[in-house]
C-alpha positions as CSV (number, residue, x, y, z in Angstrom):
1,X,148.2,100.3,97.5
2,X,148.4,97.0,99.1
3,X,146.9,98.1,102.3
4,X,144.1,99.5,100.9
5,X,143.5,96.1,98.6
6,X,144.2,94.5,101.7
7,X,141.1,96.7,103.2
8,X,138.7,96.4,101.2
9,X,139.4,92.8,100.6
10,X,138.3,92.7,104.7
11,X,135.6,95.4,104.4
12,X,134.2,92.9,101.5
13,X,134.8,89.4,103.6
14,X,132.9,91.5,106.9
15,X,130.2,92.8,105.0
16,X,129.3,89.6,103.4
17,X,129.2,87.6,106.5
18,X,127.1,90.6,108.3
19,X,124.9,90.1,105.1
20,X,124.4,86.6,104.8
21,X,123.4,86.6,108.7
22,X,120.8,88.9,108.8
23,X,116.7,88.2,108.7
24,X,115.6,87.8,105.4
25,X,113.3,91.3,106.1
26,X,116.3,92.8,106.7
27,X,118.5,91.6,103.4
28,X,115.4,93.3,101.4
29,X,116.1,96.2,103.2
30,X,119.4,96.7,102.9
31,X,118.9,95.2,98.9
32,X,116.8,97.1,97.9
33,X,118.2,100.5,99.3
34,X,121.4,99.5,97.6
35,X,119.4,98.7,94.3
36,X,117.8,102.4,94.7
37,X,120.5,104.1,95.6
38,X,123.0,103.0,93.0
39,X,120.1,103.0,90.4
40,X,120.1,99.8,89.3
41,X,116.3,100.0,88.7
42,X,114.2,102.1,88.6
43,X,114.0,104.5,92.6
44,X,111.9,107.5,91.9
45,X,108.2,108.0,93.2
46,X,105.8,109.1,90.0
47,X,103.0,111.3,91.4
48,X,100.0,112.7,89.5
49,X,97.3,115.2,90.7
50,X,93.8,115.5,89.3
51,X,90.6,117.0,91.1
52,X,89.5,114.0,91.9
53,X,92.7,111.6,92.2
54,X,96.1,111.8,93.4
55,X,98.1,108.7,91.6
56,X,101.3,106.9,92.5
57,X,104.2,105.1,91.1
58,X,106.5,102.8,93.5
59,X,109.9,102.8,92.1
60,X,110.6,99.7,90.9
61,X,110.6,96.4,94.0
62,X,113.1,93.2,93.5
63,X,111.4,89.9,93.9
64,X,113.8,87.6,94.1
65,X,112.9,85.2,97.5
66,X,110.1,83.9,98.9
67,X,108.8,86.7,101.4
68,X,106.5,86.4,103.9
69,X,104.4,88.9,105.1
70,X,106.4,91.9,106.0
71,X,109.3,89.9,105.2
72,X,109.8,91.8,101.4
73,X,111.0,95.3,100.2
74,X,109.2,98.4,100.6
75,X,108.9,101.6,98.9
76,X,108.0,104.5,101.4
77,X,107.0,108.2,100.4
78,X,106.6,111.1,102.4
79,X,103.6,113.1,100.8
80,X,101.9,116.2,100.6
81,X,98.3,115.3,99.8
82,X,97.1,118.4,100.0
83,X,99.1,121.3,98.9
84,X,96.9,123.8,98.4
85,X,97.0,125.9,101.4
86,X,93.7,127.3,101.1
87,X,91.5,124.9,101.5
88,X,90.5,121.0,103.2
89,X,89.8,118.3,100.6
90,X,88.3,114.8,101.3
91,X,90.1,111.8,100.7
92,X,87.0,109.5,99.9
93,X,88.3,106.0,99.1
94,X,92.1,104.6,98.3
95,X,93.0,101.9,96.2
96,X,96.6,99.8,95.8
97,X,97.2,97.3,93.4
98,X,100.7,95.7,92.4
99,X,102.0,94.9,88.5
100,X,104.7,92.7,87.6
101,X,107.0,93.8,85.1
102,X,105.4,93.2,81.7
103,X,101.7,92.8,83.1
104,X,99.0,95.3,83.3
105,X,96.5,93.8,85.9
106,X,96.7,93.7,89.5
107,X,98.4,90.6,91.0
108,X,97.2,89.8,94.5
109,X,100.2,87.9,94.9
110,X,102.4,90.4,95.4
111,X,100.3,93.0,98.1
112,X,101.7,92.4,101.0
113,X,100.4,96.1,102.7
114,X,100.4,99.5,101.5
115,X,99.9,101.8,105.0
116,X,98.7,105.1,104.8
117,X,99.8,107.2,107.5
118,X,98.8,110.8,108.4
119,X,100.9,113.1,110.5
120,X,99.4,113.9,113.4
121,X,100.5,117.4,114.1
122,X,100.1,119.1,111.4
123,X,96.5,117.5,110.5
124,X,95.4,118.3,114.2
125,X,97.4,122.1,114.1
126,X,96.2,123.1,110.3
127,X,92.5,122.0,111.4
128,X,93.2,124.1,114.6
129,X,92.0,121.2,116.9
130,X,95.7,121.3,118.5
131,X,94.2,119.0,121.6
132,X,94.0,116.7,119.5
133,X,97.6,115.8,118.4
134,X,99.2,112.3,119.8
135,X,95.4,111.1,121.2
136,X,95.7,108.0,118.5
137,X,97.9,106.2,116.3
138,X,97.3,108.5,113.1
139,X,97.0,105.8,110.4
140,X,94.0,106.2,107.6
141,X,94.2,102.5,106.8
142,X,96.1,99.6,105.4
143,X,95.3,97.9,102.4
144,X,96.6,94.3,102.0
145,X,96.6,90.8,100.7
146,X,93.0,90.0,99.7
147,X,91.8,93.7,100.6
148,X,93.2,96.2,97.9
149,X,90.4,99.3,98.1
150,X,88.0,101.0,100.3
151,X,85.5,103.3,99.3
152,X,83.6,105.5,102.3
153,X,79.8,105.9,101.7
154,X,78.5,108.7,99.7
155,X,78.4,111.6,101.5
156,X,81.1,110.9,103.9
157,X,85.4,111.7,103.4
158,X,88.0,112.3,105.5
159,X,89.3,116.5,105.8
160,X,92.9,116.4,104.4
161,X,94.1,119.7,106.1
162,X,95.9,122.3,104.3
163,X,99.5,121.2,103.1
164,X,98.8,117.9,104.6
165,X,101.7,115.2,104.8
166,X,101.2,111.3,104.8
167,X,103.5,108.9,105.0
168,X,102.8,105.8,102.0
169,X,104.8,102.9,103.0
170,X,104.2,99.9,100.6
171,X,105.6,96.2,100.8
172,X,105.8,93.7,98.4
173,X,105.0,89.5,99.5
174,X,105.7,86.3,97.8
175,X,104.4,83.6,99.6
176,X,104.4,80.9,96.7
177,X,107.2,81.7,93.5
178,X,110.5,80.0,94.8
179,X,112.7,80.7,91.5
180,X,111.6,84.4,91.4
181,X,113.3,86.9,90.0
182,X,111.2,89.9,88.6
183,X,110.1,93.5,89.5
184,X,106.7,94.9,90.3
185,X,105.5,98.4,91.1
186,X,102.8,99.6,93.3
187,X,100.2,101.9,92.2
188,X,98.2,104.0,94.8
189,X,95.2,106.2,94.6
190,X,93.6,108.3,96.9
191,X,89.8,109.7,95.1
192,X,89.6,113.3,96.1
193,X,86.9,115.9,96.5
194,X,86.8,119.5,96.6
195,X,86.8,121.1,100.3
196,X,83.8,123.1,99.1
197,X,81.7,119.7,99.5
198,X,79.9,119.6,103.0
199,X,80.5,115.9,103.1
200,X,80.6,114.2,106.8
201,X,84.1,113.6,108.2
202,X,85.0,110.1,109.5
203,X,87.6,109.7,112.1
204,X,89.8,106.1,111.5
205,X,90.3,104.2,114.8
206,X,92.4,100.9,114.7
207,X,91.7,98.1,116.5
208,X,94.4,95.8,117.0
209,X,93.9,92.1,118.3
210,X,96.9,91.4,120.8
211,X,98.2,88.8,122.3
212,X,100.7,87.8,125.1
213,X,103.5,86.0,125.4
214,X,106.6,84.2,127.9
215,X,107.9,87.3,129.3
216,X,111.2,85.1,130.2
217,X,111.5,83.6,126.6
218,X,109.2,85.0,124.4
219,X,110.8,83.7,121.3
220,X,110.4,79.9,122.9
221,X,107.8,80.4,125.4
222,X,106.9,77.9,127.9
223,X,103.1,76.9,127.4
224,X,103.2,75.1,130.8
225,X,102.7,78.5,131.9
226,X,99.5,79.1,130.2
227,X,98.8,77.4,126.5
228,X,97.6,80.8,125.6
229,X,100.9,82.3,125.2
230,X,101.9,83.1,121.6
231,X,105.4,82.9,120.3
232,X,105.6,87.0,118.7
233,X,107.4,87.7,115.3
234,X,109.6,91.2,115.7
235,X,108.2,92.5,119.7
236,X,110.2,95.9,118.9
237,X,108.0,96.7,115.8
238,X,104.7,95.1,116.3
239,X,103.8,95.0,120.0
240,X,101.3,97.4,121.7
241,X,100.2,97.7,125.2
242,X,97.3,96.6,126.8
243,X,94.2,98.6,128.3
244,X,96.5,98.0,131.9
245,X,100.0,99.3,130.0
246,X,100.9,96.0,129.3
247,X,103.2,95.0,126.6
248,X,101.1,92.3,124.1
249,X,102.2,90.9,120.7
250,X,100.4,91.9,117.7
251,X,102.4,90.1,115.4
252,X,103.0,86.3,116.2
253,X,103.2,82.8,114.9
254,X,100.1,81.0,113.7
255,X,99.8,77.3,114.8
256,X,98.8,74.0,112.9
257,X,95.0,73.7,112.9
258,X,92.2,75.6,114.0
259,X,92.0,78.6,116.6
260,X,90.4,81.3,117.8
261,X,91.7,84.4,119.2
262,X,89.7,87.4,121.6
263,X,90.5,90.9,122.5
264,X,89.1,93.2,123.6
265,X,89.2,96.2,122.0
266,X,86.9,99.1,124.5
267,X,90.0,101.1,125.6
268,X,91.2,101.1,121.7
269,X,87.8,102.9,120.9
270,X,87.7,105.1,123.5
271,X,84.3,106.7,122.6
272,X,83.1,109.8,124.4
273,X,79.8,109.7,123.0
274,X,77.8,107.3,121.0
275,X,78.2,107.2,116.9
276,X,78.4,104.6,114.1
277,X,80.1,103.2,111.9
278,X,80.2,104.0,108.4
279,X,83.2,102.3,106.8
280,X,85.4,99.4,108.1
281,X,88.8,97.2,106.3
282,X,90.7,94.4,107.8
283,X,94.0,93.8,107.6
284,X,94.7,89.9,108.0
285,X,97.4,87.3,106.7
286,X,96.8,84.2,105.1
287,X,94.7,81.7,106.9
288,X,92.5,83.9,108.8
289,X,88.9,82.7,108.1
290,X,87.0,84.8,110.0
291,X,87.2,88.0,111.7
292,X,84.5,89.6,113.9
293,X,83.7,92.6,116.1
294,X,81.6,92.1,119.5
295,X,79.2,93.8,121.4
296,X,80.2,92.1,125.1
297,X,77.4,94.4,126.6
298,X,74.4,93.0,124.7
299,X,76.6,89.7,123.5
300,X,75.9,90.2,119.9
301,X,78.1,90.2,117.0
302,X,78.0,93.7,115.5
303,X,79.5,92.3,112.5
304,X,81.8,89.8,111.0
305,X,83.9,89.8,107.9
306,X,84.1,86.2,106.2
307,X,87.3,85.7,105.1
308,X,88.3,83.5,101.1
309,X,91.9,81.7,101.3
310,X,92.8,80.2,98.1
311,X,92.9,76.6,97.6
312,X,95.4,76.1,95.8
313,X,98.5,78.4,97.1
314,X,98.9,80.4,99.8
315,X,97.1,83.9,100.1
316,X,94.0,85.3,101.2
317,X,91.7,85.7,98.0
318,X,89.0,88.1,99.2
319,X,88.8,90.2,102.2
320,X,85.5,91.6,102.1
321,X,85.0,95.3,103.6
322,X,82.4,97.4,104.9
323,X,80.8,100.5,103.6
324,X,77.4,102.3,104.2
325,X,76.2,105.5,104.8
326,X,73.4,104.1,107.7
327,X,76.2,102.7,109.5
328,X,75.8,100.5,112.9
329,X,76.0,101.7,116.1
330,X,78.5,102.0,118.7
331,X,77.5,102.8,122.4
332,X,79.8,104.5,124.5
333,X,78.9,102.8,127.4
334,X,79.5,99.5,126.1
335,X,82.6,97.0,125.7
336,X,83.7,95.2,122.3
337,X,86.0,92.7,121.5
338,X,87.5,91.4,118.8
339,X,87.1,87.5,117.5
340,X,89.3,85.9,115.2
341,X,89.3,82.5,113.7
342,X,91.9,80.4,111.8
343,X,92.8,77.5,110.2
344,X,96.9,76.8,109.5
345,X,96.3,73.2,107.3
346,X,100.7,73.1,107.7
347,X,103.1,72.6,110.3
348,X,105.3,75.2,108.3
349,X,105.9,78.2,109.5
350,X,103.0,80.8,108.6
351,X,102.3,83.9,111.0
352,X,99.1,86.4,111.4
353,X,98.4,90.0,112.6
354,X,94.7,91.2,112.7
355,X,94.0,94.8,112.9
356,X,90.3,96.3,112.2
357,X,89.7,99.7,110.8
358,X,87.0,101.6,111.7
359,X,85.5,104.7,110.3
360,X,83.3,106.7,112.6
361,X,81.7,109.6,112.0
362,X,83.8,112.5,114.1
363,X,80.5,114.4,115.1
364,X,82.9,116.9,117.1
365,X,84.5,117.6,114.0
366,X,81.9,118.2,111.9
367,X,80.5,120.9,114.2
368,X,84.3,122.3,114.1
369,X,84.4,122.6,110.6
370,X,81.1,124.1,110.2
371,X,81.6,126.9,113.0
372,X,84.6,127.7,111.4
373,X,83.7,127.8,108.2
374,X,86.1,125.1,106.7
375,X,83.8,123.5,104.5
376,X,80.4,124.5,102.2
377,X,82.6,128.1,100.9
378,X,84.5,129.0,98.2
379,X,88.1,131.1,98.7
C-alpha cells in the first residue's frame, strides 16, 4: 500500500511539473481533453440536419486565461455533411458564432477560428475526379475574429459528394478578460441546397502570405542578416514551402509599429486556364489593417479588404468579405501577390497569420457534373 501512495504521490509531483512547463496552447489542450473526458462539462457535439441547414453545438470550451490566437481550446468534429449517398448537395455559405454561458448573442471576443476542412479523397473519389486527390490543401474556409460568415453568390455552391466527411475544428481566444473563468460554445452552420439545383461549383484555393526566417535561430533571428527575417510562432504547425520548396513561416511575431508584408502567391493559384472570382474571406489577427491581392502583370490591385480594429481592446471588429456572382478576373498567364499592412501600437507581444480564400468557379467541374449527370435530376 505504501508503494503505491508512494507512486502516485511521484506520478502527481512529475505530472505537475510536466504541466506547469508546457506552452499555454498546450495546457488548453491537455485541459480541456481532461475536462471532456472526465465530463466535467459538457463534451458531446449536438448536430441538426434540415434541407437547407446542417447546425452544430461545440461541447462546452473553458475560458479561464488569456489566450491568444491559437493559444485556447478547441473542439474538433469529424463530419459527415452529406450522408445521403445518392446524391451531391451544395454547401452555399457557413456561419460560426461563439455564446458565453448565460448569453444568447454572438461575442466576437471569443472567435478565434472555426476551420472547415474537407477530405480530399473521398470528395475527389465519390465525384469520380480521382486525379484530383492531394493537388491542394483541401480546406473550404476559415472563419475568424472579425469574419464570422460567408455567403457564395446566388447561383453558385460548392458539390458536397455523397457521404462526404469534413473535419470542423473550432478554437476559442481571449485576448482582453484577465480574471476569466466561464464557458462558451460554438455554433456552426453550413446553408445547404438540394443536388437537384444546377448551381455553379466553386473550387476554394488558399493563399497564404509567408515569410522567412534565421535558418540558424529562428526563434532569435539575427536581423543583421537581412531585417526581413521574421521571428515564426510554432514552424512545425504553421510553416509552408515556397514556390522553390522552401520552408517559410506563416505564423510569426508582429512588430511595434507599422509594416507591410508581400508574397506572392502565383504558384498557390496554379490556374490552368483563366476564371474569376466569385467569393473571397480573410483570415487575419488583430492589428492587420489592410489586406490586398495584386495583379504584378498589369500592377493593379485586384482588390483589397480594409480591415476595423477596435479602439478600445484588442480584436479585429470587422473583416469585410467578398461575394458576387460577376466576379473579377483571374488570368492564367499572369502573377499575383499578396500585400499586407499593419499597425502593432504595443511593444507587447501580439502575432499575425494572413491567409486569403478564394472561390473560383471550377469550370472543369461543372462540365464533369453535367456529363455525368450529377446535378439538374432527381433519383
Amino acid at each position: 500500500m505504501n508503494n503505491i501512495l508512494l507512486f502516485l504521490l511521484v506520478a502527481a509531483v512529475v505530472g505537475t511539473v510536466w504541466y506547469y512547463n508546457l506552452s499555454n496552447r498546450h495546457k488548453a489542450i491537455v485541459k480541456t481533453e481532461l475536462l471532456h473526458a472526465f465530463r466535467i462539462i459538457d463534451s458531446d457535439w449536438e448536430i441538426s440536419r434540415r434541407e437547407d441547414i446542417l447546425k452544430l453545438e461545440s461541447p462546452d470550451l473553458l475560458v479561464d486565461n488569456i489566450y491568444q490566437s491559437m493559444d485556447g481550446p478547441q473542439a474538433i468534429l469529424n463530419l459527415n455533411v452529406n450522408p445521403d449517398v445518392s446524391n451531391i448537395k451544395w454547401i452555399t455559405g457557413f456561419k460560426a458564432e461563439v455564446f458565453k454561458e448565460g448569453t444568447t448573442t454572438h461575442n466576437n471576443d471569443f472567435l478565434c477560428h472555426t476551420n472547415i476542412d474537407f477530405f480530399d479523397p473521398i470528395h475527389y473519389k465519390n465525384l469520380n475526379m480521382p486525379r484530383r486527390i492531394n493537388r491542394q490543401y483541401p480546406r473550404l474556409g476559415t472563419l475568424s475574429n472579425g469574419i464570422n460568415e460567408l455567403k457564395f453568390p446566388e447561383g453558385f455552391g460548392f458539390p458536397a459528394a455523397q457521404d462526404e466527411k469534413f473535419i470542423v475544428a473550432s478554437r476559442t481566444l481571449n485576448h482582453n478578460i484577465e480574471d476569466a473563468f466561464f464557458k462558451v460554445k460554438h455554433h456552426i452552420e453550413f446553408s445547404m441546397e438540394e443536388g437537384t439545383k444546377p448551381l455553379k461549383p466553386l473550387v476554394p484555393k488558399a493563399l497564404v502570405l509567408l515569410q522567412d526566417y534565421d535558418r540558424d535561430d529562428p526563434y532569435d533571428p539575427d536581423h543583421s542578416k537581412d531585417p526581413n527575417l521574421c521571428t515564426p510562432i510554432d514552424l512545425k504547425n504553421h510553416s509552408f514551402t515556397s514556390k522553390d520548396g522552401v520552408k517559410l513561416a506563416a505564423h510569426w511575431v508582429l512588430p511595434e509599429g507599422q509594416h507591410q508584408y508581400e508574397f506572392e502567391v502565383t504558384y498557390q493559384l496554379n490556374l490552368k486556364e483563366d476564371t474569376r472570382i466569385h467569393a473571397m474571406a480573410a483570415h487575419l489577427h488583430p492589428h492587420a489593417q489592410s489586406f490586398s491581392i495584386f495583379d504584378m502583370t498589369t500592377n493593379e490591385l485586384v482588390y483589397t479588404f480594409n480591415c476595423e480594429n477596435y479602439d478600445e481592446k484588442i480584436g479585429l471588429k470587422h473583416v469585410p468579405s467578398y461575394s458576387s456572382t460577376e466576379g473579377l478576373p483571374l488570368m492564367a498567364d499572369h502573377r499575383y501577390k499578396l500585400i499586407l499592412v499593419t499597425n502593432n501600437p504595443s511593444d507587447g507581444f501580439r502575432d499575425m497569420m494572413a491567409v486569403l480564400f478564394v472561390y473560383v468557379y471550377d469550370r472543369e467541374m461543372d462540365e464533369h457534373l453535367q456529363k455525368n449527370n450529377m446535378i439538374g435530376m432527381k433519383n
